[in-house]
NUTI-17286 format. One line per 4 residues: number of its first residue (from 1); their letters; for each residue x, y, z of N, C-alpha, C, CB. Coordinates in pm, whole numbers, plus 50000, padded with zeros to 5 digits. Glycine has a CB too. Layout:
<sites>
NUM	a	X:Y:Z:X:Y:Z:X:Y:Z:X:Y:Z  ... $
</sites>
This chain:
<sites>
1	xxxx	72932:83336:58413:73025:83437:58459:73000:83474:58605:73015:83560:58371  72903:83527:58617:72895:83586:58783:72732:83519:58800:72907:83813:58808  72789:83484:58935:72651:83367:58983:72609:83468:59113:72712:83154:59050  72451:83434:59073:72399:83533:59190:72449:83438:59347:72187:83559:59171 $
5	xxxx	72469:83522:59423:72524:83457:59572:72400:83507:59619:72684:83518:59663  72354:83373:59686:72189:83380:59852:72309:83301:59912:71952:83254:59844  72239:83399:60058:72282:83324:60180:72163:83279:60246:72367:83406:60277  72133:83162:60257:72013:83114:60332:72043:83162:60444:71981:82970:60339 $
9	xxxx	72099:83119:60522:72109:83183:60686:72138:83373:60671:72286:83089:60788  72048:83430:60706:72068:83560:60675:72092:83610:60780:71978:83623:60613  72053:83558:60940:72043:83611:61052:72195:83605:61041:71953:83546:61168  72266:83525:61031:72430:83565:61041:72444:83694:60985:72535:83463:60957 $
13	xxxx	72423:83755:60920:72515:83875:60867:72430:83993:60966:72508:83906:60661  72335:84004:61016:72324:84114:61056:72354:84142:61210:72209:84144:61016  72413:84046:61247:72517:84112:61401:72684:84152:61352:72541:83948:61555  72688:84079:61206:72843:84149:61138:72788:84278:61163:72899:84121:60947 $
17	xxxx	72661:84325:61039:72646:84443:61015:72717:84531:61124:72511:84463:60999  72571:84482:61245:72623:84619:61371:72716:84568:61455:72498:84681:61486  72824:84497:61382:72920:84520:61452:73035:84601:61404:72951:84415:61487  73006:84611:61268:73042:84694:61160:73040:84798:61227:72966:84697:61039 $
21	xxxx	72923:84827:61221:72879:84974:61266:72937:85043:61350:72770:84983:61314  72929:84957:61493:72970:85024:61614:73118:85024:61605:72918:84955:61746  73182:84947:61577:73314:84948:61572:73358:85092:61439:73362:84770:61530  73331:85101:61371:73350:85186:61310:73278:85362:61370:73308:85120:61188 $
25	xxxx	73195:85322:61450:73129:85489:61513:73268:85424:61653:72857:85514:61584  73295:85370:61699:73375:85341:61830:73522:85422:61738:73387:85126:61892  73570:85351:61656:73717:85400:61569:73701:85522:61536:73757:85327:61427  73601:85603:61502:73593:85772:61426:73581:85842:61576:73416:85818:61293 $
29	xxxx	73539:85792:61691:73529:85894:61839:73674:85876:61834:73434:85836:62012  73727:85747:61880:73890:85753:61919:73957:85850:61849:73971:85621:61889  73956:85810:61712:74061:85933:61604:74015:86055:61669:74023:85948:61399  73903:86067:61671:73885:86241:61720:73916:86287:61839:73750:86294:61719 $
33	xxxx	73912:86188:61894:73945:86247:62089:74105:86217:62072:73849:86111:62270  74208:86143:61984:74332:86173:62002:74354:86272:61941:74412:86090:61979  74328:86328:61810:74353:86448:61748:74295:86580:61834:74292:86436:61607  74240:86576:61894:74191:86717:62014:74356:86809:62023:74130:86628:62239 $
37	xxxx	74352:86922:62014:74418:87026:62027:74473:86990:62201:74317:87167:61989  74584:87026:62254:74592:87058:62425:74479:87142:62494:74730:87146:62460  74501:87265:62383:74400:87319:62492:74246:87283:62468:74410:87481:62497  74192:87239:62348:74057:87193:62362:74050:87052:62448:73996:87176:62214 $
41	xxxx	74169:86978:62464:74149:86880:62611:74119:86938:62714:74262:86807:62664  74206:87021:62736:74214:87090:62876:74094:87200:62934:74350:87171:62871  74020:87228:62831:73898:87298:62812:73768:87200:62844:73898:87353:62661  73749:87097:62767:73666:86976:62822:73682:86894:62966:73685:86877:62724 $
45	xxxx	73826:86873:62943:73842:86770:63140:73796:86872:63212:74036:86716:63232  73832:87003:63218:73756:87149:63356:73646:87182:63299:73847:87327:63387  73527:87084:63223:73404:87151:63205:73319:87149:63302:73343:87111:63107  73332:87018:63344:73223:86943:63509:73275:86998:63594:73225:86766:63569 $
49	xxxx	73374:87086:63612:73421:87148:63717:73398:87277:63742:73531:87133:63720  73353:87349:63626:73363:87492:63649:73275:87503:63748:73335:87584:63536  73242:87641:63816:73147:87715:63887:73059:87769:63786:73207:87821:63975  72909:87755:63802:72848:87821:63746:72817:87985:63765:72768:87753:63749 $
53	xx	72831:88051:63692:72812:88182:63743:72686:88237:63717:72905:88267:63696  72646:88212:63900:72502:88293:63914:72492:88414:63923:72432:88266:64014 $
</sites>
């Protein structure tokens, strides 16, 4: 019925893995930086800009 699967070459799967990975932490920033509110954009782009108040 179900046959155990080995992959002799194992080094292949683990640059899938992290590519898995990053691409999927890369896809969950995007969704979140398009879903941002206007004004929480507009609050972050004038952060490096403000004046600090001494």
């Amino acid at each position: 019925m179900f046959s155990r699967v080995t992959h002799e070459d194992w080094t292949n799967i683990v640059p899938m893995i992290a590519f898995a990975v990053m691409f999927t932490v890369f896809l969950i920033t995007t969704i979140r930086a398009v879903r941002l509110k206007p004004e929480e954009r507009k609050r972050l782009a004038s952060l490096p800009l403000k004046d600090s108040d001494r």
